[in-house]
VOMARVEX-144815 format. One line per 2 residues: number of its first residue (from 0); their letters; for each residue x negated, y negated, z of C-alpha. Coordinates in pm, 1 decimal, decimal comma. Layout:
! residues N
NUM) A) X:Y:Z; ...
This chain:
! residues 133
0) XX) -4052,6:6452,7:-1871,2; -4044,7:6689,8:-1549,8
2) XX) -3701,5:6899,5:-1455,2; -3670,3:6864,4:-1059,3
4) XX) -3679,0:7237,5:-912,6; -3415,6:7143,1:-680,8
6) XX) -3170,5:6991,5:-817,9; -3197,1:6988,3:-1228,4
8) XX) -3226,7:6582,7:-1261,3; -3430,0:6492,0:-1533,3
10) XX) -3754,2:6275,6:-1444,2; -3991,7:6035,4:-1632,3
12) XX) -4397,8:6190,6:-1625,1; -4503,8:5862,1:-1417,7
14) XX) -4261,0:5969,8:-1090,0; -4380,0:6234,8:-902,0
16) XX) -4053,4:6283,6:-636,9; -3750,7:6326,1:-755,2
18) XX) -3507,2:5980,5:-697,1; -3201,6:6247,2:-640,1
20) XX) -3312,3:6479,9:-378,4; -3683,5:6377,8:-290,1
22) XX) -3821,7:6656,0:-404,4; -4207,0:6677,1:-521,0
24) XX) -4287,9:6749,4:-928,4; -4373,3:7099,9:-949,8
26) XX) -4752,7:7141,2:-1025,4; -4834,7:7282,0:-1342,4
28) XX) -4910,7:7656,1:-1370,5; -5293,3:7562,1:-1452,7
30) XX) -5326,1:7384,2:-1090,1; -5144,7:7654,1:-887,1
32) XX) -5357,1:7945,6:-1022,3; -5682,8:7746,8:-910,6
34) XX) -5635,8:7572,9:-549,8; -5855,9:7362,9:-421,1
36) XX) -6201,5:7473,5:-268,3; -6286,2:7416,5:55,5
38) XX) -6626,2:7232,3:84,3; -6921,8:7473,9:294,2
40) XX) -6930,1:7459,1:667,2; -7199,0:7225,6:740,7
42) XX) -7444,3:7380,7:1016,5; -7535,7:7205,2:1311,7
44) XX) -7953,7:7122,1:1344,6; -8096,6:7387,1:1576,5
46) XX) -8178,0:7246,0:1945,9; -8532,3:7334,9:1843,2
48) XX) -8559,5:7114,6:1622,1; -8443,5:6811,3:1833,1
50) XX) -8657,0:6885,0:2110,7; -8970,4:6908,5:1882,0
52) XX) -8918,4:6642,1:1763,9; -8861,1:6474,2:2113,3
54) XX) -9158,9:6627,5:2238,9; -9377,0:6507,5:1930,9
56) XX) -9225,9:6126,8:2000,7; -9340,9:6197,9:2357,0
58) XX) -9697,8:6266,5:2280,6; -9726,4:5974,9:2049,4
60) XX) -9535,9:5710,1:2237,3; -9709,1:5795,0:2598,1
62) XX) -10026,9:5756,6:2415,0; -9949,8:5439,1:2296,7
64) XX) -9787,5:5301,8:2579,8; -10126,1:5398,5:2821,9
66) XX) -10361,2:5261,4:2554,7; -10146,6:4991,4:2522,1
68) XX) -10066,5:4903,1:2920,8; -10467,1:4985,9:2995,5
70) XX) -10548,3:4699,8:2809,7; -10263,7:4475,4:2901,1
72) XX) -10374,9:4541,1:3244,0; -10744,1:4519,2:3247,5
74) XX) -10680,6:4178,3:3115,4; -10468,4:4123,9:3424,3
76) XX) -10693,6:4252,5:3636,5; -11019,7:4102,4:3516,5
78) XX) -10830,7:3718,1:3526,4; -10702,4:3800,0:3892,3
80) XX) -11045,4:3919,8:4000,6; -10968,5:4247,7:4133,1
82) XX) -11222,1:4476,7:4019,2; -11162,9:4763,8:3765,9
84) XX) -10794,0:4858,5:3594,3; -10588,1:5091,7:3734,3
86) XX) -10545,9:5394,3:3557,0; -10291,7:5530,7:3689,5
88) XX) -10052,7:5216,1:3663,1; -10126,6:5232,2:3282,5
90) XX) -10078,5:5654,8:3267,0; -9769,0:5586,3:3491,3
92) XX) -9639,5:5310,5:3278,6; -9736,3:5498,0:2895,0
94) XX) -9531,9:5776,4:3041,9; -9215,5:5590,8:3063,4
96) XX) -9319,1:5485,7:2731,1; -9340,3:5822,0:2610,0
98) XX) -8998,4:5903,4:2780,0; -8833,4:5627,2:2629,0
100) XX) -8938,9:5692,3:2292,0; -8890,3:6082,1:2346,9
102) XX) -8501,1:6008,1:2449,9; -8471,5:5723,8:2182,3
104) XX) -8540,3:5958,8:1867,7; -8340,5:6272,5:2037,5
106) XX) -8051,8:6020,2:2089,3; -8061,6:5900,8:1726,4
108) XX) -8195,6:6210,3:1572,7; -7885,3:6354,3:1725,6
110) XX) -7606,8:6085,4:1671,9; -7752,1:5989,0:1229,2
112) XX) -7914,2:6314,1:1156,0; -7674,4:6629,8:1311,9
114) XX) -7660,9:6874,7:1050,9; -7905,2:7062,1:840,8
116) XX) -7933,1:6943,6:463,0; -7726,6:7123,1:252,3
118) XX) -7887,6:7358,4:-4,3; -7755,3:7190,8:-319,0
120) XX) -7896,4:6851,6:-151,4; -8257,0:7045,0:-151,9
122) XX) -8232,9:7136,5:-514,2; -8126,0:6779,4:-619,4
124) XX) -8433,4:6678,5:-453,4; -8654,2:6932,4:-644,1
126) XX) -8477,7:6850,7:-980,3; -8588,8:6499,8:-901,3
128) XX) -8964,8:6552,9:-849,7; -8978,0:6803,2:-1164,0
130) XX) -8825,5:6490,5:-1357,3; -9099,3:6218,4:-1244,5
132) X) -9404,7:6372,9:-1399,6
């Protein structure tokens, strides 16, 4: 049973506002002395860290895309007869590759992936290697 600090009426444990005046239960003396913690401010990635990333997607995409588009269109070229591939169409067209791969992981990296990891999710991590051997 809870005494409404309002108006005096007399309350059953399982109602938390009073039926008389609306009032809210007071909270016990335990819960007042200890209020609830804020969580940490999660930090934001560093830009540095999105471009590198973008930059490394770059590399690796625009080679693929010229190794890939060379071939594609030395194929091309050999069936139409028209002499040796052009290397700059495939360079030109693995570069767009590279730029669309570049913006694709910034984009996502940025949108799924904003903040750092938090420290205590780094020590979980650690506590579950130690644990597998």
């Amino acid at each position: 049973m809870w005494s409404c600090p309002k108006c005096g009426e007399m309350h059953d444990d399982h109602f938390n506002i009073c039926w008389k005046c609306a009032s809210n239960e007071p909270m016990p003396q335990a819960d007042r002395a200890s209020p609830a913690s804020a969580p940490p401010e999660r930090k934001l990635r560093p830009f540095r860290i999105i471009v590198g990333r973008s930059l490394l997607a770059f590399f690796i995409g625009s080679i693929i895309g010229i190794a890939l588009f060379h071939s594609t269109l030395r194929r091309f070229i050999a069936t139409a007869g028209l002499g040796d591939p052009l290397t700059l169409g495939s360079t030109l067209y693995g570069l767009i590759v590279g730029v669309l791969a570049a913006f694709l992981v910034a984009i996502i990296h940025w949108i799924f992936f904003p903040y750092e990891p938090s420290p205590a999710s780094h020590e979980q991590s650690a506590n579950d290697n130690d644990d597998e051997f």
